[in-house]
C-alpha positions in Angstrom: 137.9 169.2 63.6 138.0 169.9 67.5 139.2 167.5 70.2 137.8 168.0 73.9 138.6 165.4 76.4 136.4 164.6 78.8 136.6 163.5 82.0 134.1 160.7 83.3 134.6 159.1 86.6 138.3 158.8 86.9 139.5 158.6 83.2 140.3 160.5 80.3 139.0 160.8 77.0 139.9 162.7 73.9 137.5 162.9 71.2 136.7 165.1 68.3 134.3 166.8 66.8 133.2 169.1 64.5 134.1 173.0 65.4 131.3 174.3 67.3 129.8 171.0 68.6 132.9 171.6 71.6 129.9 172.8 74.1 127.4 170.1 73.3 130.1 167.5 73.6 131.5 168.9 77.0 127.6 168.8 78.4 127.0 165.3 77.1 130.5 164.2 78.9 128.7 165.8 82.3 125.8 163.7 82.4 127.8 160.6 81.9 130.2 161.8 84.5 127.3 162.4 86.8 126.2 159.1 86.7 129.5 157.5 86.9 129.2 156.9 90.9 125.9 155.1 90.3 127.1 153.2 87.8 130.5 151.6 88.6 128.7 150.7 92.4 126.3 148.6 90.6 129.2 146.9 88.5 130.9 146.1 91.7 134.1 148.8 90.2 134.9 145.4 88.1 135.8 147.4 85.4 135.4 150.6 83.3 134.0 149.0 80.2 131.2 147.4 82.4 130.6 150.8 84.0 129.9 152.5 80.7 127.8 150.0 79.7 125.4 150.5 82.7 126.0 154.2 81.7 124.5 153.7 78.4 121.5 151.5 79.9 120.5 154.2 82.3 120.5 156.8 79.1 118.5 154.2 77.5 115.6 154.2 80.1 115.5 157.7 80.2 115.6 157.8 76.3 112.6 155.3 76.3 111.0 156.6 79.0 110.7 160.0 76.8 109.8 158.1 73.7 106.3 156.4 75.7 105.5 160.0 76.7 102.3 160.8 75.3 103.2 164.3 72.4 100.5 165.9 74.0 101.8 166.4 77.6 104.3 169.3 76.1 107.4 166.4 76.3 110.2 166.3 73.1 109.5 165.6 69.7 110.1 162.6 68.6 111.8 163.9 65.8 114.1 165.5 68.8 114.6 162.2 70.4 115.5 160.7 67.4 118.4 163.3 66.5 119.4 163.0 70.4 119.7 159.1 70.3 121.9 159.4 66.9 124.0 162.2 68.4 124.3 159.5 71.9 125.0 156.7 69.1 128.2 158.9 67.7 129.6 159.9 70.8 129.1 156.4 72.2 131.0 155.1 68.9 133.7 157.9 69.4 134.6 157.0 72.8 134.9 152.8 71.6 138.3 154.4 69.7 141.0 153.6 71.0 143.1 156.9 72.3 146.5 156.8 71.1 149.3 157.2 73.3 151.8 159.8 73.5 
């Protein structure tokens, strides 16, 4: 197993993952750092926990947003969309852990 930490608005995060996935995981951690500004403004910067959340809403809409594209139009799969939302579900459930201190 690897560990990459990732670095989204202002905090930390170590997670693991299976050798190889390093890449993948680093790119996912970007677009939830790039929306980090957006986010924690419309939670009012109460907290980061609150901030993720709106994170995970904004993925979401784009997810389902996807998803009601008509197949024809050249959009993803929704096999693809499917695997991307369970990947999204696992690193979402990997960085719930708690990191433990050193």
């Amino acid at each position: 197993m690897a560990e990459v930490t990732l670095t989204i608005g202002d905090r930390r995060h170590n997670v693991t993952c299976r050798d190889g996935e390093e890449a993948q995981l680093r790119k996912l951690g970007d677009m939830l750092d790039r929306r980090w500004a957006s986010a924690n403004r419309a939670s009012g910067g109460l907290n980061a926990e609150r901030t993720m959340l709106l994170i995970a809403l904004m993925l979401a809409d784009s997810l389902d947003a996807a998803e009601n594209q008509p197949v024809g139009d050249g959009g993803p799969s929704p096999a693809f969309l499917t695997r991307l939302a369970d990947r999204l579900e696992g690193i979402a459930d990997a960085l719930e852990k708690p990191v433990a201190s050193a």
